[in-house]
C-alpha positions as CSV (number, residue, x, y, z in Angstrom):
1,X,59.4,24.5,-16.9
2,X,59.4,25.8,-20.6
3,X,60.7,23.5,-23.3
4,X,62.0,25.1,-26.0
5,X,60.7,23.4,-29.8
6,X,63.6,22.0,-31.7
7,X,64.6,24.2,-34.6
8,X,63.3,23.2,-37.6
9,X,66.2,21.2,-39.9
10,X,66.6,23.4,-42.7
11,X,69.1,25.9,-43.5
12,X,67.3,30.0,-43.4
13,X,69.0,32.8,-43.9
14,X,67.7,35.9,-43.0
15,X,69.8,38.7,-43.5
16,X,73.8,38.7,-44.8
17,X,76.3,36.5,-42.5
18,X,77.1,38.7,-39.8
19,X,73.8,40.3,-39.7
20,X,73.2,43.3,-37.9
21,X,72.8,41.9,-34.4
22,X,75.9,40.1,-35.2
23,X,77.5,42.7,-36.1
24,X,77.2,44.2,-32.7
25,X,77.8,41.6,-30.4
26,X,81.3,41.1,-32.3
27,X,82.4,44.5,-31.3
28,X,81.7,43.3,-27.3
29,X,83.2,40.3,-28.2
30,X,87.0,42.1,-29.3
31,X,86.4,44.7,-26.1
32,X,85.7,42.3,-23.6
33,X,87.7,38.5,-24.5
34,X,91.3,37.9,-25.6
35,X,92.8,39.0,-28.9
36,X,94.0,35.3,-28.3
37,X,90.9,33.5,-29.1
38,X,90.2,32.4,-33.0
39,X,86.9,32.7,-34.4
40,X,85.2,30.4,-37.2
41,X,82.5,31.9,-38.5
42,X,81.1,35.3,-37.4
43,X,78.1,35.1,-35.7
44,X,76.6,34.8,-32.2
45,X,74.5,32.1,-31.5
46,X,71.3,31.5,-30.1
47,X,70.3,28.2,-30.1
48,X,71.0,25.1,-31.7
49,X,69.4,21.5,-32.2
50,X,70.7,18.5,-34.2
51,X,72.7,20.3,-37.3
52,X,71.1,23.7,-36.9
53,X,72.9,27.0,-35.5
54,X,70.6,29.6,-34.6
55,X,72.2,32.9,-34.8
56,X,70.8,36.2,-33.0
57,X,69.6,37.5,-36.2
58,X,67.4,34.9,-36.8
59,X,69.9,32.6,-39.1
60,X,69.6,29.2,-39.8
61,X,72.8,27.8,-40.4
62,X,73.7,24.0,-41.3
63,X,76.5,22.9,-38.8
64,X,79.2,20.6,-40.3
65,X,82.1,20.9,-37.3
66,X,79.6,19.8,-34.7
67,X,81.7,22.4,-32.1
68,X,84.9,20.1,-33.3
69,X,83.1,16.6,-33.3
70,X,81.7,17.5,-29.9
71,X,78.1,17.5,-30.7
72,X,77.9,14.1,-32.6
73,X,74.4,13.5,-30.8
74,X,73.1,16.8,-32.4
75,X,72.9,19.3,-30.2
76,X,71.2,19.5,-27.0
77,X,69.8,16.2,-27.5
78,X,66.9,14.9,-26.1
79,X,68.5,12.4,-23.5
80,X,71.5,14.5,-22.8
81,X,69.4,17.7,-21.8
82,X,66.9,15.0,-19.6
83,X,69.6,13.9,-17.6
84,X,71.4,17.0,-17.5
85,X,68.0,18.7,-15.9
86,X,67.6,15.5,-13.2
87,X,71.3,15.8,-12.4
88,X,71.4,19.8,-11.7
89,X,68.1,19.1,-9.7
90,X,70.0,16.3,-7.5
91,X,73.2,18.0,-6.9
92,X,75.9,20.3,-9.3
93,X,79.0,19.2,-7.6
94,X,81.1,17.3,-4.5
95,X,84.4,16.6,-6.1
96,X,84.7,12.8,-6.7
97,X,87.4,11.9,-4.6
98,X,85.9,13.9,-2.0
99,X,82.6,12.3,-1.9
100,X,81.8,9.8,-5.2
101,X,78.4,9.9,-6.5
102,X,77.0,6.9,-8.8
103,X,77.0,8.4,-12.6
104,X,80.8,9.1,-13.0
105,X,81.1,5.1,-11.6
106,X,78.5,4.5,-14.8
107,X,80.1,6.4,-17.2
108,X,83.4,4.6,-16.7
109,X,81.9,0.8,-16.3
110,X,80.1,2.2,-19.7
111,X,83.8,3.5,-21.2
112,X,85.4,-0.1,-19.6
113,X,83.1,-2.0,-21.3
114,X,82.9,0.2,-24.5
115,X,86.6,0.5,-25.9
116,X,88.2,-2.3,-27.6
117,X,89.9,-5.7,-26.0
118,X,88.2,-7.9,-23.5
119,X,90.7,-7.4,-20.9
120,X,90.0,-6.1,-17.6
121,X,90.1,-1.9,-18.0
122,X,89.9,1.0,-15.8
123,X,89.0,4.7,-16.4
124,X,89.7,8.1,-15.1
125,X,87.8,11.3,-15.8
126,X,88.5,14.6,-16.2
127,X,87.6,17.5,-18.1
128,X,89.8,18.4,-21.2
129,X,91.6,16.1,-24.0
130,X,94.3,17.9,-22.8
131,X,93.9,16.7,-19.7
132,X,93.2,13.1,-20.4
133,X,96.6,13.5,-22.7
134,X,98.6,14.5,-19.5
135,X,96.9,12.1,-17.4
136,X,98.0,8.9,-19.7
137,X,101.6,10.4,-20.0
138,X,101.4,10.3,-16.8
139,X,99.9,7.1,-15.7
140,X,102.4,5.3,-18.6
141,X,105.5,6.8,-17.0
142,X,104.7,5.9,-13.7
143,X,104.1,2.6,-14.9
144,X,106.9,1.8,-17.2
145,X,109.2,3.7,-15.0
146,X,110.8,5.3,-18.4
147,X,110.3,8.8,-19.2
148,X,110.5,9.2,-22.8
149,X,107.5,9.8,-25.3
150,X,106.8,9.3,-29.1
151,X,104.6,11.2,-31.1
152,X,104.2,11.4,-34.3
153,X,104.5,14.5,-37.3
154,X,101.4,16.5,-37.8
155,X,99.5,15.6,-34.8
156,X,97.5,17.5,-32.3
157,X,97.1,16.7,-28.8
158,X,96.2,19.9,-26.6
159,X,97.3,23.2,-25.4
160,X,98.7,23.1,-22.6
161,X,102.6,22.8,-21.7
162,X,103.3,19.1,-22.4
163,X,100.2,18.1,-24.9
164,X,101.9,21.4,-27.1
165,X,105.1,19.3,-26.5
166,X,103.5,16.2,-28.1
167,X,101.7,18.8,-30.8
168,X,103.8,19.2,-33.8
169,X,102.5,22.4,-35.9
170,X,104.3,25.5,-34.6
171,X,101.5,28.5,-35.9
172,X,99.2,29.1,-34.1
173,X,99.3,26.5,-31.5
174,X,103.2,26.5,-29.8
175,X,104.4,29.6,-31.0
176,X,106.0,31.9,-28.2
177,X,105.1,29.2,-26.1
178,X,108.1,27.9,-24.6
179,X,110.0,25.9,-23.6
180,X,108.4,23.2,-23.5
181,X,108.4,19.3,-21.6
182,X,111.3,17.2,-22.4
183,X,111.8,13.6,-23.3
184,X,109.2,13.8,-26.4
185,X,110.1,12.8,-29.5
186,X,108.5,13.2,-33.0
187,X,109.0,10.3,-35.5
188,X,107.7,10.2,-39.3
189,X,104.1,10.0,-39.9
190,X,103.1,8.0,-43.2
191,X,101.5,10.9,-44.9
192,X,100.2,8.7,-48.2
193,X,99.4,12.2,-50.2
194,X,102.4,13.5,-50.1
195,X,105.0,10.2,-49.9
196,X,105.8,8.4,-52.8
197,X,104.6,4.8,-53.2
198,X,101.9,2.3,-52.9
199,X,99.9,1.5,-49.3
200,X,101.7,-1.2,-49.0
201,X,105.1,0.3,-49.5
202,X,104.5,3.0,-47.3
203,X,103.3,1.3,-44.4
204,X,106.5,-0.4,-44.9
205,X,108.8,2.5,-45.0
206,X,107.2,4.8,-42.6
207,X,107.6,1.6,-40.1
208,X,111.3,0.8,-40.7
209,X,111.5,4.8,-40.0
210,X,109.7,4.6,-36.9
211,X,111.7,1.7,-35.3
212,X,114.5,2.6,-36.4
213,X,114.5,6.3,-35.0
214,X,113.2,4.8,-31.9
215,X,115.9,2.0,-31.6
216,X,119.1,4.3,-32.3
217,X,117.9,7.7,-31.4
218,X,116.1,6.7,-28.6
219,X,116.2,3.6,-27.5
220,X,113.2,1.5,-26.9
221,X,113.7,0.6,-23.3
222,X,113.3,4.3,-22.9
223,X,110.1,4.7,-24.4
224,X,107.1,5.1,-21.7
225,X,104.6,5.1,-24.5
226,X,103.7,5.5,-28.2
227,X,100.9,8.7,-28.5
228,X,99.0,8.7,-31.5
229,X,95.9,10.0,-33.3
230,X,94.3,6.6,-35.2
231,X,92.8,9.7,-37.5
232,X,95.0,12.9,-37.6
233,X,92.7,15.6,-36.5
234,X,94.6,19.4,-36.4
235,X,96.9,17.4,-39.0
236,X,94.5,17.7,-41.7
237,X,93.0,14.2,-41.4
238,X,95.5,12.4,-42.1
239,X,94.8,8.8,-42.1
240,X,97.7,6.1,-41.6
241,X,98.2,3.3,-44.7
242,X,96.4,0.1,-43.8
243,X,98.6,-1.9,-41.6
244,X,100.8,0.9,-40.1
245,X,98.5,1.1,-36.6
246,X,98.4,-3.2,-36.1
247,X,102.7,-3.0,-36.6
248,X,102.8,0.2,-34.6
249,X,100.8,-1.7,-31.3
250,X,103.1,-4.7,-31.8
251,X,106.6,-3.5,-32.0
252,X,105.2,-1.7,-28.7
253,X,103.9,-4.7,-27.0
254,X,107.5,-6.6,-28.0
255,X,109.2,-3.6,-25.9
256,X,107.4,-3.1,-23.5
257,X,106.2,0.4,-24.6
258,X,102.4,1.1,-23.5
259,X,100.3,1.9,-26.3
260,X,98.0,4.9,-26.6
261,X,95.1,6.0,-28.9
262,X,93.9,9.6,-29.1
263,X,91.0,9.1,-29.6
264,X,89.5,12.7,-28.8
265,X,88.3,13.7,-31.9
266,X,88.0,10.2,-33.8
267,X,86.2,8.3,-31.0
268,X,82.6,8.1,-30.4
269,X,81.1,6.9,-34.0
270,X,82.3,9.5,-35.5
271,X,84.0,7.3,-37.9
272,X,81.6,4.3,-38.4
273,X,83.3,2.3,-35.9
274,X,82.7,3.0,-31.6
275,X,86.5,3.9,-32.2
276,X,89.0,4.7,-34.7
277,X,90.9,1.7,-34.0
278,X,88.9,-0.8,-34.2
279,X,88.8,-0.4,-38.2
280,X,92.1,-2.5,-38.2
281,X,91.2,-4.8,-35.0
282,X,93.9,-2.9,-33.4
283,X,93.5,-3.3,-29.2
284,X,95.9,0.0,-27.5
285,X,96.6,-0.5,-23.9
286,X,95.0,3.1,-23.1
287,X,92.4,5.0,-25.1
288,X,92.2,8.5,-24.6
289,X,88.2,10.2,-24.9
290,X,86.5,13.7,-24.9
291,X,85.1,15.4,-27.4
292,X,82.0,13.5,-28.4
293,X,81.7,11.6,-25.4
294,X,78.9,14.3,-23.2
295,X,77.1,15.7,-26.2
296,X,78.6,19.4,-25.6
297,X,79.5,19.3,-21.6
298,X,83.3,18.9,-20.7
299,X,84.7,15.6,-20.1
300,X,86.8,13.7,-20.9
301,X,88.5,10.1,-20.1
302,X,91.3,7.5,-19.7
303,X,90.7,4.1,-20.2
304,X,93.3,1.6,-20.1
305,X,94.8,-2.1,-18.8
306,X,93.6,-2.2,-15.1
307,X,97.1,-2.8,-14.2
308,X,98.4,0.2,-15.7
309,X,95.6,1.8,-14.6
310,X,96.1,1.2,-11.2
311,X,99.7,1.1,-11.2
312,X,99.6,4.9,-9.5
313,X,99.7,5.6,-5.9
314,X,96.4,6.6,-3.8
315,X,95.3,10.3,-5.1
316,X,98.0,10.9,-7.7
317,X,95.3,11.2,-10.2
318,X,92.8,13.5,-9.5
319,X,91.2,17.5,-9.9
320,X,88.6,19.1,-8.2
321,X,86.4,19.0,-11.2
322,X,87.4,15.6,-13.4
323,X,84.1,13.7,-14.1
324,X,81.7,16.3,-12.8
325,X,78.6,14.7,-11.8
326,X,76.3,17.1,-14.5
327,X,79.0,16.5,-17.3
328,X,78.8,12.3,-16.4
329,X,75.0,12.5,-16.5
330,X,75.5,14.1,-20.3
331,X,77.6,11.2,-20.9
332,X,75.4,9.0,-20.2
333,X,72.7,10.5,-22.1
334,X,75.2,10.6,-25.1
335,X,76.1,7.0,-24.7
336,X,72.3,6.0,-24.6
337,X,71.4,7.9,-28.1
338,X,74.6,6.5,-29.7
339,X,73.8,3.1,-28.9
340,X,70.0,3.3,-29.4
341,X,69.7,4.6,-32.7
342,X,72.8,3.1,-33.7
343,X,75.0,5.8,-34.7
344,X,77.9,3.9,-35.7
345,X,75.5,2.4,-38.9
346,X,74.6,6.5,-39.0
347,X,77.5,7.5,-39.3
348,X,78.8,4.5,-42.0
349,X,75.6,6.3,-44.2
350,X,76.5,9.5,-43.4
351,X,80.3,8.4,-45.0
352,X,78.9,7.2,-48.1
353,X,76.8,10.4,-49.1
354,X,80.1,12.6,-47.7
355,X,82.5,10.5,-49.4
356,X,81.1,9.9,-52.6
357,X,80.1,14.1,-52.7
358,X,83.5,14.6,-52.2
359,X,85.4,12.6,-54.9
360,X,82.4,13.6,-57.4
361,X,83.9,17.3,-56.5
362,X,87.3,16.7,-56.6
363,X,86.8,15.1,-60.2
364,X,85.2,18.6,-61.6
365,X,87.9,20.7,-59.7
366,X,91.2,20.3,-59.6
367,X,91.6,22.1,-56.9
368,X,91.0,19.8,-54.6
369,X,94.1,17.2,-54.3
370,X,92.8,14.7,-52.1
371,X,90.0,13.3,-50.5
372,X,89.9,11.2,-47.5
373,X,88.6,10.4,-44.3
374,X,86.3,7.4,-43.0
375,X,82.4,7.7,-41.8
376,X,81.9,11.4,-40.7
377,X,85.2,12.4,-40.7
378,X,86.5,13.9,-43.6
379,X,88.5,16.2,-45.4
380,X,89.8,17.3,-48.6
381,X,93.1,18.7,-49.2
382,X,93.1,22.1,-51.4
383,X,96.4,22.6,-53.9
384,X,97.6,24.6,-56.7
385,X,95.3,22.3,-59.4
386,X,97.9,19.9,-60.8
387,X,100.7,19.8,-58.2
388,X,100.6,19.3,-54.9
389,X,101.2,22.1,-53.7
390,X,99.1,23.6,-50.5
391,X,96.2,26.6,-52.0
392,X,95.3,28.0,-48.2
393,X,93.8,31.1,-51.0
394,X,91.4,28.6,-51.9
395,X,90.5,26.9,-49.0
396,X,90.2,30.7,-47.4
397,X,87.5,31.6,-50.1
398,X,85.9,28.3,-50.2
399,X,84.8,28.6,-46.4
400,X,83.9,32.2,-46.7
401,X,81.7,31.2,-49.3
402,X,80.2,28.1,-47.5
403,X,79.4,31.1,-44.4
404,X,78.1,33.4,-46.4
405,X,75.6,31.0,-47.5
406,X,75.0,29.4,-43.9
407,X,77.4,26.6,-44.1
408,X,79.5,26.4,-41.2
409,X,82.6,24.3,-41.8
410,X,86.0,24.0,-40.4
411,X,89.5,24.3,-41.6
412,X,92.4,21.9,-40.6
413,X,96.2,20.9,-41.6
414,X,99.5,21.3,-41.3
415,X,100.0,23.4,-44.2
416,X,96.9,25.5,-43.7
417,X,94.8,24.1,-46.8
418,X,92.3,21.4,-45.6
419,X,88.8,21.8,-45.1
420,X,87.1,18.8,-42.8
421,X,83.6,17.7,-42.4
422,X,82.8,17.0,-38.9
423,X,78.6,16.9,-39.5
424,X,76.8,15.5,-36.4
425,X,75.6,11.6,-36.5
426,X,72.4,12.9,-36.8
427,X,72.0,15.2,-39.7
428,X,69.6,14.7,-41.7
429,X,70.4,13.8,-45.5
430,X,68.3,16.6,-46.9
431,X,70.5,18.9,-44.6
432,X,73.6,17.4,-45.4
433,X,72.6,17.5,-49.4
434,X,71.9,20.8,-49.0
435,X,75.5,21.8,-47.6
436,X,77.1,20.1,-50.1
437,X,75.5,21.5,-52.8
438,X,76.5,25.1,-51.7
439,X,79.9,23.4,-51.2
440,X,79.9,22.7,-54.9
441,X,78.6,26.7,-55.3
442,X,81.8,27.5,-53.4
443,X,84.0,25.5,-55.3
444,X,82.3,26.9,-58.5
445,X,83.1,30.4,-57.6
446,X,86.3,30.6,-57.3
């Protein structure tokens, strides 16, 4: 068997961004895919290791999206690719409720033991955070035996018919769409950036809001579940004034409600904690995983209370390919290199040289309004310098910049003007120096 060499970890470039090869590929890309499907940056990749993209002209190019916080283990990492080779050798599929196989039992002892409170958990696995989204919407109205669901403003839970229900943006991601599931409501999200007042005072606010929508618009013994993102992802990174999550979980414990944390995009290290959550000590009856959780193969999971868990009849929970055996043995692999070279403290480091960039930034342009974020999740919000009013003209020419040099980073927000840094946990400082220093260039330039 040939191993490939990791890619060295520096950023190359070898020609302009697209190059020529590029350049060609594209053109079989727009005749043979839909006109549906966005594109980041404009090149066709090769290979990839850790934080490096390897483009088919030969490009080096410093990842900071991590294939949206997928890849938080760098990229085909050594232990994910090991058991991904052993597991294709064994067997590449039997359907687990058809006939179970040992690693998706492992990867959900791994996720019961993993996610926070001691109390006796169970897990499901599928394929999507979409999926995982339906599933626990699911699994909380059969339990609760109420149908209605709250979500919050700005969040992002999936693409499909109900999770573009609980979405809130319109453009691009519900538009033409519909109609879409009932019984979801959308209730204020404290949005400290653009609400008036201290922490304090808008934790406060954006709680009385909450309750009190939910009490006389909805009323709470109606209410299946609480949905929401501890981190905004889509949103723009929007993360929720100390105290707002702990009050959320226990206004839904006093009714009854079951509590859920997306925690697709947040969960995983990704933002110096295991999860999101657990910055605030806060303990949801059902966490919902994917994204960084099988180092680039699709899965995805619900873990929640055992008796919620297992509150559903005999196969009403299911799919022919939820917790493929190959995708379980990735997981595993993934869980192993998170826990062994401690990328939660990685990630913490990686916040600290990504944070403190940042603010320097924002203090010699005013162009950027806002930073924020925790570990290696974070953003900064782009306005008209001296307002707050969203620039998506400079956030548009600050990422073409940042491609143009080899700098691959995302975009995000409601109003169309955050760029987010979604590096993976194991990027090395050099690299990640060297991104933000054309960052700077970008910002320089405009």
């Amino acid at each position: 068997m040939t191993t490939l060499t990791n890619l060295t970890q520096e950023r190359r470039l070898v020609t302009a961004i697209p190059g020529p090869k590029s350049t060609e590929a594209l053109k079989r890309r727009t005749e043979a895919t839909s006109g549906g499907l966005g594109m980041a940056i404009p090149v066709v990749i090769e290979r990839a290791s850790d934080a490096i993209l390897l483009d088919i002209d030969g490009n080096q190019i410093i990842d900071l999206g991590s294939g949206i916080g997928v890849t938080g283990v760098g990229n085909s990492a050594q232990r994910v690719v090991d058991r991904v080779i052993e597991q294709v050798q064994a067997f590449t599929h039997t359907c687990f409720t058809v006939a179970p196989y040992m690693n998706y039992i492992e990867v959900c002892e791994k996720l019961n033991a993993m996610t926070p409170g001691a109390h006796k958990k169970k897990s499901l696995l599928v394929n999507s955070g979409a999926e995982a989204v339906e599933n626990a919407v699911k699994i909380a109205r059969h339990f609760t035996k109420r149908p209605a669901i709250v979500v919050f403003e700005h969040s992002y839970h999936g693409r499909t018919n109900l999770t573009m229900a609980l979405t809130a943006k319109n453009m691009p991601y519900k538009e033409g769409f519909g109609p879409f599931a009932p019984e979801v409501y959308r209730v204020p999200m404290p949005y400290s950036f653009h609400w008036v007042g201290d922490q304090a005072t808008i934790t406060e606010d954006a709680i009385e809001m909450v309750t009190h929508k939910i009490d006389k618009e909805i009323g709470a013994h109606n209410v299946a579940a609480i949905l929401i993102e501890p981190i905004q992802g889509e949103g723009g990174f929007i993360v929720p004034p100390k105290g707002f999550l702990p009050a959320l979980a226990k206004y839904s414990k006093d009714n009854g409600i079951i509590f859920i944390a997306d925690e697709v995009q947040t969960g995983f290290a990704r933002t110096g904690h295991m999860f999101a959550v657990e910055e605030e000590g806060v303990v949801p009856d059902m966490v919902v995983t994917a994204k960084g959780i099988a180092g680039g193969l699709p899965l995805a999971a619900v873990t929640g209370r055992a008796d919620v868990m297992d509150s559903v009849h005999a196969s009403g929970l299911g799919g022919t390919y939820g917790g493929n055996p190959i995708a379980c043995a990735a997981a595993l692999g993934a869980i192993e290199t998170m826990e062994e070279e401690n990328l939660v403290a990685r990630a913490q480091h990686i916040g600290e040289i990504l944070g403190s960039s940042l603010r320097a930034l924002a203090k010699k342009y005013p162009v950027i309004g806002e930073v924020r974020g925790r570990g290696a999740m974070q953003a900064i919000e782009l306005v008209e310098p001296r307002t707050k009013n969203p620039n998506t003209a400079a956030m548009n020419a600050v990422v073409k910049y940042c491609q143009s040099q080899g700098v691959l980073v995302l975009t995000a927000g409601t109003y169309s003007n955050v760029v987010r840094f979604l590096p993976p946990l194991v990027i090395t400082d050099e690299l990640l120096k060297d991104a933000l220093s054309v960052l700077d260039d970008a910002f320089a330039s405009l």
